[in-house]
C-alpha positions as CSV (number, residue, x, y, z in Angstrom):
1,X,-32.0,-9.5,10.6
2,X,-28.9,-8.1,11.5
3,X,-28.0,-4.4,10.8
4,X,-25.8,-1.7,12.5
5,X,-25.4,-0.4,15.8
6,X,-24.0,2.8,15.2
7,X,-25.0,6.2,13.7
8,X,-21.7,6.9,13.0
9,X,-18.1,4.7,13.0
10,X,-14.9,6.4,13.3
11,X,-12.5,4.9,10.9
12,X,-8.8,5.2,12.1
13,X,-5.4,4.1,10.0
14,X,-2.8,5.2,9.1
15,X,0.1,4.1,6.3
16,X,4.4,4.0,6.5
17,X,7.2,3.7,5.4
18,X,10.7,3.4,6.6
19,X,13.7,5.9,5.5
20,X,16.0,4.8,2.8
21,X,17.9,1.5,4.2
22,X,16.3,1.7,7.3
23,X,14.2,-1.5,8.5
24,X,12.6,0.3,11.6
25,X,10.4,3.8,11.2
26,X,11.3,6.3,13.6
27,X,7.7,7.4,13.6
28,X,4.7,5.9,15.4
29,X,1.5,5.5,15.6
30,X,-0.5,4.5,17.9
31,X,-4.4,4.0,18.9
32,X,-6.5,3.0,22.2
33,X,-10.2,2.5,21.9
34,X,-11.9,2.6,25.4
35,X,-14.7,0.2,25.3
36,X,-16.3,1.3,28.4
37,X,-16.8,5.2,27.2
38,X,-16.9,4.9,23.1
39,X,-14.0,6.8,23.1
40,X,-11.0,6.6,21.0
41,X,-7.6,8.1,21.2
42,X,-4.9,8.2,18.2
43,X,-1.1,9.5,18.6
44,X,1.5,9.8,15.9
45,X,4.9,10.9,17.4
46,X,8.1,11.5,15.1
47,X,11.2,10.8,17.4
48,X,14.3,12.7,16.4
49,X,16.5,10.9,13.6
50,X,15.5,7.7,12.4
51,X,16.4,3.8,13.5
52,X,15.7,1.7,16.8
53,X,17.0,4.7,18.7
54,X,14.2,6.8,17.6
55,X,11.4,4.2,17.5
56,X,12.1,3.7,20.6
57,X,11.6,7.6,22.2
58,X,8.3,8.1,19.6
59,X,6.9,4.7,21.4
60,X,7.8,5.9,25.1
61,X,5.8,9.5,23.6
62,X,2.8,7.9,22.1
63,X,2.1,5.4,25.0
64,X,2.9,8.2,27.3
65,X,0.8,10.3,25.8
66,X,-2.6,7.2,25.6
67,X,-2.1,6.8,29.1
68,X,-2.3,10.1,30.3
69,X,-4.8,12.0,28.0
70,X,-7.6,8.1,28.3
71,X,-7.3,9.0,32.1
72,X,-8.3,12.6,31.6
73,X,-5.2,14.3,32.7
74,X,-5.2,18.3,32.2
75,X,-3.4,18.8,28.6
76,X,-0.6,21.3,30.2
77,X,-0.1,18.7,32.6
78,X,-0.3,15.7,30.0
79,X,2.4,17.8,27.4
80,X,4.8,18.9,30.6
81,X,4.9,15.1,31.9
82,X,5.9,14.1,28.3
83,X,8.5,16.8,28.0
84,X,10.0,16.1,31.4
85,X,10.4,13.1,30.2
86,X,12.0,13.0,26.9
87,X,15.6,14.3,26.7
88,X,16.6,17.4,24.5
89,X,18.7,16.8,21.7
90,X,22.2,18.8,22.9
91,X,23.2,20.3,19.2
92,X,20.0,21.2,18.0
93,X,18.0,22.1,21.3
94,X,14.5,20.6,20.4
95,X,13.1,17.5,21.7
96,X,13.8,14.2,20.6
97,X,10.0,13.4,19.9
98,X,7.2,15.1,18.2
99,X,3.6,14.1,19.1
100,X,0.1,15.1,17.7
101,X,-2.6,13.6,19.9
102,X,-6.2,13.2,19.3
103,X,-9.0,12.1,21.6
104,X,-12.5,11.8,20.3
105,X,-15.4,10.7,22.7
106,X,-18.7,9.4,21.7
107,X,-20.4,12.2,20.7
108,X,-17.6,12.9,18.1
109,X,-16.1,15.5,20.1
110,X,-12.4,16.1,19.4
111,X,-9.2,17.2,21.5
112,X,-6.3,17.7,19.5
113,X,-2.7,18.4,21.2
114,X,0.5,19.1,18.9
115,X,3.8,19.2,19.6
116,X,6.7,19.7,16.7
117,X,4.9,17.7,14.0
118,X,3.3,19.0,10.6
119,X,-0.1,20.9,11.4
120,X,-3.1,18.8,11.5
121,X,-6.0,19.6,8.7
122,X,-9.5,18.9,9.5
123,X,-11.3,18.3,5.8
124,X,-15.4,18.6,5.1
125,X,-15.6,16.8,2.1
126,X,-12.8,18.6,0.0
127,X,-12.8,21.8,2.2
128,X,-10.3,22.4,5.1
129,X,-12.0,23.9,8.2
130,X,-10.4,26.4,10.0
131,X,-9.7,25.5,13.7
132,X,-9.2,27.4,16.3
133,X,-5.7,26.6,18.0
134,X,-5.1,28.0,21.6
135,X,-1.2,27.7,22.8
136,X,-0.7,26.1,25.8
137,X,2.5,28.0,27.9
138,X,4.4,25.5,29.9
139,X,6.1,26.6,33.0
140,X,9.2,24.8,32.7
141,X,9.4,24.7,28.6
142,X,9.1,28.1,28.0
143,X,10.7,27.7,24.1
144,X,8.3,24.8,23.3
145,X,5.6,25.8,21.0
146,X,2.1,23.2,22.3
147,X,-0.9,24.0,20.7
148,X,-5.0,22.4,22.1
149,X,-7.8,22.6,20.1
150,X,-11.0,21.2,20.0
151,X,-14.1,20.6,17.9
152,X,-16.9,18.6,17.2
153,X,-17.1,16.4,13.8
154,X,-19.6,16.0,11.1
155,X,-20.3,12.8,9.4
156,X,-18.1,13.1,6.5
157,X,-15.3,14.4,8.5
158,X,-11.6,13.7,7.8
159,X,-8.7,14.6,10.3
160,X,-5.8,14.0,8.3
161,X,-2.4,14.3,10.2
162,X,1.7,13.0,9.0
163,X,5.1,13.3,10.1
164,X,7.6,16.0,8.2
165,X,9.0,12.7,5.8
166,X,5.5,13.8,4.1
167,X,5.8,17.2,3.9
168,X,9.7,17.5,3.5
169,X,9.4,14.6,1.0
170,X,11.5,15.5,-2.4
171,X,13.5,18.5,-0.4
172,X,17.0,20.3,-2.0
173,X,15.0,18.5,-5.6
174,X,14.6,21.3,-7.7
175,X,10.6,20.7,-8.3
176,X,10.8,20.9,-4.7
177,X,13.2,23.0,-3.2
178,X,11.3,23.1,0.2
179,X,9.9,19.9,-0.3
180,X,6.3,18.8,-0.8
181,X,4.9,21.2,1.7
182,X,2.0,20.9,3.3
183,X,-0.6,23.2,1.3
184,X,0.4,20.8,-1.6
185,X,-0.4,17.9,0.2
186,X,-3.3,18.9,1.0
187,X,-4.0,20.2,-2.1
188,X,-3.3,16.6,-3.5
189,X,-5.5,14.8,-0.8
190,X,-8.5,16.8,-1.6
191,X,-7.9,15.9,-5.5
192,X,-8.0,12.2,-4.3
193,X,-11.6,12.9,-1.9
194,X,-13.2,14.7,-5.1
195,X,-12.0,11.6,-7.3
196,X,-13.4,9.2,-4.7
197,X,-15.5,11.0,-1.8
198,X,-15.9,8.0,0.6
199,X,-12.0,6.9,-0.2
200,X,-11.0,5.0,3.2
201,X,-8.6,6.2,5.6
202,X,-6.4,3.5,4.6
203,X,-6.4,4.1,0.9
204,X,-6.1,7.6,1.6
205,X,-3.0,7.3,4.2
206,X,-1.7,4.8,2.0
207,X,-2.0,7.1,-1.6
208,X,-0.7,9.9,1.0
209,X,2.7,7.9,1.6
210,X,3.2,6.6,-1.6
211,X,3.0,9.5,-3.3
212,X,6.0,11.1,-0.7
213,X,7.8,8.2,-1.9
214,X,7.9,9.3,-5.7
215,X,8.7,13.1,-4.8
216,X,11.3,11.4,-3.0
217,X,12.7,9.5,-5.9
218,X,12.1,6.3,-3.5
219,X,14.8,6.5,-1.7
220,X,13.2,8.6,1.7
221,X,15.8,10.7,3.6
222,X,13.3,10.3,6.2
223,X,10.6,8.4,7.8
224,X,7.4,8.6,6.4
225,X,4.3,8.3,8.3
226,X,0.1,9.6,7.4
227,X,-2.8,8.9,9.4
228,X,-6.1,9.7,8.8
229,X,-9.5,9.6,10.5
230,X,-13.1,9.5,8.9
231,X,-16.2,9.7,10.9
232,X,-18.6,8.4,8.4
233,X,-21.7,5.7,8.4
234,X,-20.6,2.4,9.3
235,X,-19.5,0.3,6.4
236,X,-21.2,-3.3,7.8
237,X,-19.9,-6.9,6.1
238,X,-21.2,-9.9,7.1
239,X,-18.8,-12.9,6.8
240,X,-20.1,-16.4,6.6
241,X,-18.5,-19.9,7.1
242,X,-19.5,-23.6,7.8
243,X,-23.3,-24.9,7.5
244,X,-25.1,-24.5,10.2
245,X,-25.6,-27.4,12.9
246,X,-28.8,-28.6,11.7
247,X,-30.0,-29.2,8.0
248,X,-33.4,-26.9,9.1
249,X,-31.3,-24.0,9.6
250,X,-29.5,-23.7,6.2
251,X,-32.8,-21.6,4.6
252,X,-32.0,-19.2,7.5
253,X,-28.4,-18.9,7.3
254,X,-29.8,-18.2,3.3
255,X,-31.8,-15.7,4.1
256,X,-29.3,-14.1,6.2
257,X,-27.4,-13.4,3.4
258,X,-29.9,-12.4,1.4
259,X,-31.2,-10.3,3.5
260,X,-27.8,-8.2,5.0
261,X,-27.5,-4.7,4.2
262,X,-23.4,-4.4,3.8
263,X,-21.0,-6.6,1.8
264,X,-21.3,-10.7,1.6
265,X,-18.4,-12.8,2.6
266,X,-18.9,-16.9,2.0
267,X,-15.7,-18.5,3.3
268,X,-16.5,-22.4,2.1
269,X,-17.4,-24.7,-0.5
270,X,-20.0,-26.6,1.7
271,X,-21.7,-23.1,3.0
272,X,-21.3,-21.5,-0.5
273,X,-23.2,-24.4,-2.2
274,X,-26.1,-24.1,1.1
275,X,-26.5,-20.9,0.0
276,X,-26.5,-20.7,-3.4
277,X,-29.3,-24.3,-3.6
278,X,-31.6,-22.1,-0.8
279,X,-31.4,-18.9,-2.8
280,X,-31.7,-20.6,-6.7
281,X,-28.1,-19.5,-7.4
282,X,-25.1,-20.3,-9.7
283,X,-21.9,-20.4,-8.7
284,X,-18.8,-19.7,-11.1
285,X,-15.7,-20.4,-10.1
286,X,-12.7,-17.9,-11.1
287,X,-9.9,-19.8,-12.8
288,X,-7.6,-17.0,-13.8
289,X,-7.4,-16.3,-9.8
290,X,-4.8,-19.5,-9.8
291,X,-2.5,-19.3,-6.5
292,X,-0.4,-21.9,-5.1
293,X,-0.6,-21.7,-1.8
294,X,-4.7,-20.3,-1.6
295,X,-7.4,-22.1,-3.4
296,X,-9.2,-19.7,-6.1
297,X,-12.5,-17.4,-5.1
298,X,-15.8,-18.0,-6.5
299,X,-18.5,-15.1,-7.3
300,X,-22.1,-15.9,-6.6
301,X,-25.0,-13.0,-7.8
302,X,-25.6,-11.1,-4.7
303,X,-22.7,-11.9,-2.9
304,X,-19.2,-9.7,-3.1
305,X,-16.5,-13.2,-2.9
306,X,-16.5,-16.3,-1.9
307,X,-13.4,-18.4,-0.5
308,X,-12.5,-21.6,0.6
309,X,-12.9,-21.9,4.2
310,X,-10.2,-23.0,6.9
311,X,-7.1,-21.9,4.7
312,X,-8.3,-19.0,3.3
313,X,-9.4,-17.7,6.8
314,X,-6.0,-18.8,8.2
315,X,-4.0,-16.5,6.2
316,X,-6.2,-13.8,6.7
317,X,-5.4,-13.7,10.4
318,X,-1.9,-13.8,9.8
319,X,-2.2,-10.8,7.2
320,X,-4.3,-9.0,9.7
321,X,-1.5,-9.7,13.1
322,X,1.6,-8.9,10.9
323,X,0.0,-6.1,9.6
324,X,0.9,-6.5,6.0
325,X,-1.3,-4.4,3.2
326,X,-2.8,-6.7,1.2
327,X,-2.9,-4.6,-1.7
328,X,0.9,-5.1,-1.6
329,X,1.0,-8.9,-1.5
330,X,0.6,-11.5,-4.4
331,X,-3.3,-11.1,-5.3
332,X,-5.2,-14.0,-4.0
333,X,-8.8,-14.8,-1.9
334,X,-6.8,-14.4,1.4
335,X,-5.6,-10.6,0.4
336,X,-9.1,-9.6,-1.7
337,X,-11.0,-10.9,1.8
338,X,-8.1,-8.9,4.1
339,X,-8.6,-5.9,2.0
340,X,-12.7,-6.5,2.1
341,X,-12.4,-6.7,6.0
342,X,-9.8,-3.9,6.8
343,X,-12.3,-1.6,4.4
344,X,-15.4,-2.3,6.9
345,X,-16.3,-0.7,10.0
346,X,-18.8,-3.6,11.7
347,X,-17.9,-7.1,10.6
348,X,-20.5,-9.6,11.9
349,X,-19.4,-13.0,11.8
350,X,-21.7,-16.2,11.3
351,X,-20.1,-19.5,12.7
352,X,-21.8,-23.0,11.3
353,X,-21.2,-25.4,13.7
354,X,-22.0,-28.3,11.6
355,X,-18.7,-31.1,11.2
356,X,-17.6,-31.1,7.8
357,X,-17.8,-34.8,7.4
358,X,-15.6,-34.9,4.3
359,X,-12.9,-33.7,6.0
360,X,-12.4,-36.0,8.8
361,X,-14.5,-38.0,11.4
362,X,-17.7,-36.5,12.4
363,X,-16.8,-38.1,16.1
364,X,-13.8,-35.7,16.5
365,X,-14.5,-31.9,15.5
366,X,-11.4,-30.7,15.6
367,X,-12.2,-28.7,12.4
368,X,-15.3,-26.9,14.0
369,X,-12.9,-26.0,17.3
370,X,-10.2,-24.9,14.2
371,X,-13.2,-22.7,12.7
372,X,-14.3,-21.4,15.7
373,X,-10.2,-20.5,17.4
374,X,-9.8,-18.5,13.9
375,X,-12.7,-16.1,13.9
376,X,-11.9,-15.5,17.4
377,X,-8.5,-14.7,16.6
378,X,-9.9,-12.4,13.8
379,X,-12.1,-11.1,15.5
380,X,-10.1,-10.2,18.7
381,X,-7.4,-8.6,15.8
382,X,-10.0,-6.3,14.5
383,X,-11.5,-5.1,17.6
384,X,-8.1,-4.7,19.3
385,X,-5.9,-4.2,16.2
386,X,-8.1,-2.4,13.7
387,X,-10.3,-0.4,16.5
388,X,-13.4,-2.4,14.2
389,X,-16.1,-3.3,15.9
390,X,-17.1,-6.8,15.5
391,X,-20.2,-9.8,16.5
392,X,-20.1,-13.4,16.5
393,X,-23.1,-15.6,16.0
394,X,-23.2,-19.4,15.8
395,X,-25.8,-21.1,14.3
């Protein structure tokens, strides 16, 4: 039986989009999961402007800022290092990159350091928490405003944190003369967790930005960046593709199925139709899911989708290493199993190592080394990528 390892999975993502005509954000986010101590750390930093020039400072902040806060350097020392480093804009006198920090170890205890961006909010369901925010004086950077705080987190949990394109979104518009403001988007993100309390982090970053767009008449004057984390119970799928080696194993790849607690994944035909003749199932394919370049899902009682196999998978890892959203693509088995996957927390993956015989010469298994290469590939993806933790079992 396979079942979760965790009493509690911290889900991490954030959502973006770049400033009117602009092809690279300005804003960053970035996220470092150490394996070793269960401990994650996630940085958004908003460099000054928008464009390659300030991609490039927000990226020097934010991997700054993972290197020195995952090796436990002291958080006055961590935010003077970062502001030796980073020039100061000559007109305006402020840096040229924001940064809001957060380091949570494996009890769930969380460090938060902020510099310049939008106030953090740490949500209970639909109701913000007051936090306790000490400032930290800086020898050298006397007129810089850093603020620590710290806390521990419930299950249930949200930190929700974005750059000023969120909260100035719509500004000089006269429904928003200061802009969105951050009261109203909060306000708005606490509509969306009563409509749908376990909403993901990515469907909430991702409503978060979207809805900036629109104030903004989608045409952004600025960068617009959300991330959001959710402590919550792991959210386990179990994804399941070739027979198994031996003809006496399918009735316990079967019951594997049957028996998983989480969301069902069958990527193909051959495995699909193992499972369905062990379990006494039907399958129905779904015609009006036509694509031309991915073959059509299948449903199966008991079972959330079922795909073809090599070519489905394949475009799946290449959805999850560009990083598009899958809800934004052309809807097809390869996007609703991307969006399936970037919506769990522990993805165990089953690997038949049986030679699909009608697809070439049982003598040369390339296809089994093709198999195997891509749910490595996926799987590395998630755990680096996606900060997901995943298993691998071959059968």
């Amino acid at each position: 039986m396979i079942q979760a390892t965790a009493d509690f999975f911290l889900d991490i993502d954030h959502y973006q989009h770049c400033k009117h005509r602009q092809n690279i954000a300005g804003d960053v986010f970035l996220t470092h999961k150490i394996k070793e101590e269960k401990r994650v750390i996630a940085v958004l930093s908003d460099g000054l402007g928008s464009g390659i020039k300030a991609s490039v400072l927000a990226t020097l902040t934010a991997t700054m800022a993972i290197k020195y806060i995952s090796n436990y350097m002291d958080v006055r020392e961590t935010a003077e290092v970062i502001m030796d480093t980073l020039p100061v804009c000559s007109e305006r006198k402020i840096s040229y990159s924001t940064f809001t920090i957060v380091d949570i170890n494996n009890a769930g205890h969380a460090r938060v350091i902020e510099h310049g961006n939008p106030s953090y909010v740490l949500l209970r369901g639909t109701d913000t928490v007051p936090v306790q925010k000490t400032p930290i004086h800086l020898d050298r950077w006397q007129d810089r405003e850093v603020e620590f705080s710290e806390f521990d987190l419930q299950v249930g949990d949200r930190i929700l944190y974005f750059s000023d394109g969120v909260s100035q979104a719509g500004m000089g518009r006269k429904e928003f003369p200061l802009g969105w403001g951050t009261k109203e988007v909060i306000r708005q993100v606490r509509k969306w967790i009563a409509w749908q309390n376990a909403i993901s982090s990515r469907q909430l970053a991702m409503k978060t930005v979207i809805r900036a767009r629109q104030i903004d008449d989608y045409a952004p004057k600025d960068d617009i960046t959300c991330g959001v984390i959710y402590m919550r119970h792991p959210r386990s799928l179990l994804v399941v593709t070739g027979p198994p080696f031996s003809e006496s194993k399918d009735g316990e790849l079967a019951q594997l199925v049957a028996s998983f607690n989480g969301r069902k994944v069958i990527c193909g035909g051959t495995t699909a139709s193992i499972v369905a003749r062990e379990l006494d199932r039907d399958i129905d394919m779904d015609l009006d899911s036509i694509d031309p370049e991915i073959p059509p899902p299948s449903q199966m009682e008991g079972v959330d989708l079922i795909t073809e196999g090599t070519i489905t998978l394949s475009k799946v890892a290449q959805i999850l290493e560009k990083g598009w959203n899958p809800e934004s693509m052309r809807s097809n088995a390869a996007t609703a199993l991307a969006s399936i996957i970037l919506d769990s927390d522990i993805i165990f993956f089953v690997v038949g190592t049986r030679v699909n015989e009608a697809h070439q010469d049982p003598n040369l298994p390339i296809e089994l080394d093709i198999r195997r290469n891509i749910i490595k590939k996926i799987s590395l993806l998630l755990e680096e990528k996606y900060l997901k933790e995943t298993h691998r079992r071959f059968i």
